[in-house]
C-alpha positions as CSV (number, residue, x, y, z in Angstrom):
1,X,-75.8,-192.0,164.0
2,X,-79.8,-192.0,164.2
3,X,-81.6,-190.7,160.7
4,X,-85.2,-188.9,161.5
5,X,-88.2,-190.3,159.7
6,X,-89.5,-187.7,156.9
7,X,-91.4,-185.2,158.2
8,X,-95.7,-185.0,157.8
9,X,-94.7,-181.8,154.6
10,X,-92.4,-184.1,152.8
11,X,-94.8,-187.1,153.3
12,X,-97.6,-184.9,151.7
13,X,-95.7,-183.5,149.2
14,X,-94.0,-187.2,148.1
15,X,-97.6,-187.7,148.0
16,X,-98.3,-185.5,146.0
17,X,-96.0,-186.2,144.0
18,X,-96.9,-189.7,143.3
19,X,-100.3,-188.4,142.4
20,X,-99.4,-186.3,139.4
21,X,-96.9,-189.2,138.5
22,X,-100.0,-191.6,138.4
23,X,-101.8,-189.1,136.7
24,X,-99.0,-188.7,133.4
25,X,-99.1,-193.1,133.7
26,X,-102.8,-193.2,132.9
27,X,-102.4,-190.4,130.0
28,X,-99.2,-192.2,128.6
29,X,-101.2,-195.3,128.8
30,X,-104.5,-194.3,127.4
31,X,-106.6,-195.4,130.2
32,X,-107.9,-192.4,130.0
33,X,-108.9,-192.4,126.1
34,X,-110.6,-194.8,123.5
35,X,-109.1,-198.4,124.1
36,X,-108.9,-200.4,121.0
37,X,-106.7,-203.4,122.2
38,X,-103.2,-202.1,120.0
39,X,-100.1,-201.7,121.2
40,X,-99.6,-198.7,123.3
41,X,-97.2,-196.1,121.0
42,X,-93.2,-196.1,121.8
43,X,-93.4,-192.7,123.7
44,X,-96.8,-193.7,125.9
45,X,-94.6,-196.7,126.5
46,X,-91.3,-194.5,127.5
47,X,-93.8,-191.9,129.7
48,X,-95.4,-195.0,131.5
49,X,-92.5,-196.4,132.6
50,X,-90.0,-193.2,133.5
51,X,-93.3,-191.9,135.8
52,X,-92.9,-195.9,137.5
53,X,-89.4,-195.2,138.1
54,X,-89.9,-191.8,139.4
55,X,-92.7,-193.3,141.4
56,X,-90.9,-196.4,142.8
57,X,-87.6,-193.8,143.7
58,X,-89.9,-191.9,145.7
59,X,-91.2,-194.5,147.8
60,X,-88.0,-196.1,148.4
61,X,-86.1,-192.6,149.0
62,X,-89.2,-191.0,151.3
63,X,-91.4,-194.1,152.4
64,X,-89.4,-196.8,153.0
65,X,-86.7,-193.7,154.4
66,X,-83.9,-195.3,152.1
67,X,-82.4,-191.8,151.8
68,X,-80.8,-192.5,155.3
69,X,-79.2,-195.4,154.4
70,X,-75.8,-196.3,152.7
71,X,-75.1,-195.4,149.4
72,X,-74.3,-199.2,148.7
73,X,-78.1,-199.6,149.3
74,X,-79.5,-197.0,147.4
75,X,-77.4,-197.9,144.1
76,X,-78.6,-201.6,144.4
77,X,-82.0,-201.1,144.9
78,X,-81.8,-198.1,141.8
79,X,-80.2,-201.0,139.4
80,X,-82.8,-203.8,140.6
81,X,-85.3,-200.8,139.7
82,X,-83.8,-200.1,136.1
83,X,-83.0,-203.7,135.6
84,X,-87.2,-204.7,136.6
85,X,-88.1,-201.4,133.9
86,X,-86.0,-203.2,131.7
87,X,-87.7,-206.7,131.4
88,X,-91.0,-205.0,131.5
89,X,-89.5,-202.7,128.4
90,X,-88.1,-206.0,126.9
91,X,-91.2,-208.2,127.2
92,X,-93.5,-205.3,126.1
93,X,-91.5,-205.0,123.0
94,X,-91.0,-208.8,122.4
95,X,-94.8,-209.1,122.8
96,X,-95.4,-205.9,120.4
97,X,-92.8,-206.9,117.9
98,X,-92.7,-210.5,117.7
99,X,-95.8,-210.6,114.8
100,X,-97.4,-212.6,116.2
């Protein structure tokens, strides 16, 4: 049962995608604003990583073609996704938080 490779649209529009994605990351981390060395805000923190997830789904679903595989493979590869957003979550707020 052969799966075709994403087509040149979907490629282009997956890029697209990632572009505006990349975009809303550097707003949400205020690379694009005045950078006074603080902590990034709760929600810039939020935005910064939901666009990396979004991001990192799209390249596994349309780059890497994981959309054609079993759905045993996409759930792993989803939790080892939320589970990396999660120590990057945790160690931004122990470094935040920690008063030190």
């Amino acid at each position: 049962m052969p799966h075709s490779l994403p087509g040149e649209r979907r490629l282009l529009v997956t890029w697209a995608i990632l572009m505006v994605l990349t975009l809303l990351s550097l707003f949400g981390g205020q690379v694009l604003g005045e950078g006074r060395g603080e902590p990034l805000a709760w929600w810039s923190v939020a935005l910064v990583l939901v666009a990396t997830y979004y991001k990192a789904r799209q390249i596994l679903m349309i780059y890497l073609n994981l959309g054609a595989s079993t759905p045993v493979w996409k759930g792993t590869l989803r939790a080892f996704l939320l589970v990396t957003l999660g120590l990057i979550l945790g160690g931004y707020l122990l470094a935040a938080y920690s008063g030190g």
